[in-house]
C-alpha positions in Angstrom: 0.0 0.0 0.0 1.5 3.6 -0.7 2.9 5.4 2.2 5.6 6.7 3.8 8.5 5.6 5.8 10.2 7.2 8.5 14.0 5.9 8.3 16.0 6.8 11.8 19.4 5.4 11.7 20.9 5.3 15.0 24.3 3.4 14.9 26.5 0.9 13.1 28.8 -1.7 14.4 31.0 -1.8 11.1 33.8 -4.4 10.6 36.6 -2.0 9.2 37.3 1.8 8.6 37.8 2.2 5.0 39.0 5.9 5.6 42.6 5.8 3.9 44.1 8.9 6.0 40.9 9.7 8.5 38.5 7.7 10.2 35.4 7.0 7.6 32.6 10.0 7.2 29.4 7.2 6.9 26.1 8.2 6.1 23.0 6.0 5.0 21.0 5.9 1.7 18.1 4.4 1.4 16.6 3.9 -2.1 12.4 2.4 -2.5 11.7 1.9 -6.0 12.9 5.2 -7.6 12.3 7.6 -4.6 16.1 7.7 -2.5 16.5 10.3 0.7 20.3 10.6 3.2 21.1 10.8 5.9 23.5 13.3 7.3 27.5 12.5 7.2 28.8 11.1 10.8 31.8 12.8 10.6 35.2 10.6 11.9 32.9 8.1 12.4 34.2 5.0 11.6 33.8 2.0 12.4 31.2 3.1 15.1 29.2 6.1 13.6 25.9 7.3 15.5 23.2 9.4 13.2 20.6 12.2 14.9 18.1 12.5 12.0 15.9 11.0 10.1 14.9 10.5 6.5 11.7 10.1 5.0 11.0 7.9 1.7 7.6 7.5 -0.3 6.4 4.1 -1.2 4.3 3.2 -3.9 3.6 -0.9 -4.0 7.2 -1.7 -4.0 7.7 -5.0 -1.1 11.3 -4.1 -0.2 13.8 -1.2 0.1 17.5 -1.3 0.2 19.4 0.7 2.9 23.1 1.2 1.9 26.4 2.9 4.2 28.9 4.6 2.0 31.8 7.1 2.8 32.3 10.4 2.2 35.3 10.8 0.9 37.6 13.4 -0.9 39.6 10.7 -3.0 36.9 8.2 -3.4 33.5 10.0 -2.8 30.1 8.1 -1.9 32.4 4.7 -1.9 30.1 1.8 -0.4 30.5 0.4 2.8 27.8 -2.2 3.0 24.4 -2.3 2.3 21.2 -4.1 3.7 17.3 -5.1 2.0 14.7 -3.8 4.5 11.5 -5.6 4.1 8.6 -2.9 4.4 5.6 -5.3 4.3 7.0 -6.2 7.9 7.3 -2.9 9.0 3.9 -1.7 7.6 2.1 -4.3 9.3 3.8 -4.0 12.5 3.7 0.0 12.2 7.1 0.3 13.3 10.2 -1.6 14.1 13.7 -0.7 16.1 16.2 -3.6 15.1 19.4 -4.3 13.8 20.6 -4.8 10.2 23.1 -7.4 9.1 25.7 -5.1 5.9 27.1 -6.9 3.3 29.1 -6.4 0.3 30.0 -8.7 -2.0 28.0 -11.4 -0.3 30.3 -10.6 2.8 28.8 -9.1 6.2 30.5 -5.9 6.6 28.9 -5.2 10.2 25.8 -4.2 10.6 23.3 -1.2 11.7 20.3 0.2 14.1 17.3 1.7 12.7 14.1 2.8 14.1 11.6 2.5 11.0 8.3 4.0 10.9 5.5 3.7 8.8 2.6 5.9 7.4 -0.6 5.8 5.2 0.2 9.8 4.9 2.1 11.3 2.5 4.9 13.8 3.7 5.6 16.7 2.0 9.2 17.4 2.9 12.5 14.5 2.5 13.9 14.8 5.7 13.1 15.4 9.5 16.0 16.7 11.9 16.1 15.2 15.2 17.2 17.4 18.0 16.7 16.0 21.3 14.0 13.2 20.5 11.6 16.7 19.0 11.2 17.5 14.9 11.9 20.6 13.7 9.9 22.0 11.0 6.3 20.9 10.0 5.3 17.7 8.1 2.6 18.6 6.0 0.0 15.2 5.9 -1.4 14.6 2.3 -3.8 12.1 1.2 -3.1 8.9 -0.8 
């Protein structure tokens, strides 16, 4: 069923720092069909980066999404870290969910990261919600389906 969904990524637990002079600058993507939102970059995460925001990502009828961690890098920007298929039928019948995520690339688990996922009937007008202290900022604007 369209919707939306509410991605909050909290923290990976990732195997290796691919940073080649700093500690890696992670941040999420996550991709549904043709509609993508970010996160913000942890800077000097690394190998334990912790995220205060939240995205949000329309749905049409699509059954899965795909979550992926890359670095933001000067020498090799967006590079891929790992990434993860989020099934959204279990998160719209459940309403929402808080669990970990195995990361894999190249069919090997690269660590693996927290989100709290939320989902909507509504439609949200703006791509992404900032977190400060638990509280949005801004307005969502509801829409019909």
């Amino acid at each position: 069923m369209p919707g939306t969904f509410i991605f909050r990524p909290i923290e990976a637990e990732l195997h290796k720092d691919k940073g080649l002079v700093h500690r890696m600058d992670p941040y999420c993507r996550f991709k549904i069909g043709k509609n993508k939102s970010k996160s913000r970059v942890c800077k000097e995460g690394g190998i334990h980066p912790h995220w205060d925001d939240a995205v949000i990502v329309q749905r049409g009828s699509e059954h899965f999404g795909v979550l992926k961690i890359k670095d933001n890098n000067l020498l090799n920007p967006h590079r891929k870290v790992g990434m993860s298929t989020i099934d959204l039928q279990e998160i719209e019948r459940e309403g929402q969910v808080d669990k970990w995520y195995p990361l894999y690339s190249k069919g090997v688990e690269q660590g693996k990261v927290r989100l709290e996922i939320t989902y909507t009937e509504c439609k949200l007008a703006n791509q992404e919600v900032d977190l400060i202290d638990g509280k949005t900022r801004g307005e969502f604007k509801h829409h019909s389906v």
